[in-house]
Steps between C-alpha positions, in 0.01 A plus 500: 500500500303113450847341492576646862114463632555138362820427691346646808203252469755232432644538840227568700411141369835391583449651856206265516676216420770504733532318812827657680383872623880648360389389149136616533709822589652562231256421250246741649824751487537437171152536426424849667841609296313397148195645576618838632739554200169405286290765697781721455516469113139539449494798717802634258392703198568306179618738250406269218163526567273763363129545597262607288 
């Protein structure tokens, strides 16, 4: 789940970068894609965990 939050912060600061709007885009594509498989993974029950 931090590995795809991470890349979805990574492009949103690529989407800042970016001059041409087809580039800016992408990246922010690319960014909502990361962070809704994140959400989606921490919203999944991990069955490796065990609460006390």
């Amino acid at each position: 789940m931090e590995r795809l939050s991470t890349l979805g912060n990574a492009f949103r600061y690529l989407a800042w970068l970016q001059i041409e709007p087809r580039a800016r885009r992408e990246a922010l594509v690319n960014m909502e894609g990361h962070l809704a498989q994140a959400l989606a993974k921490a919203a999944a029950p991990n069955p490796r965990y065990f609460p006390l």
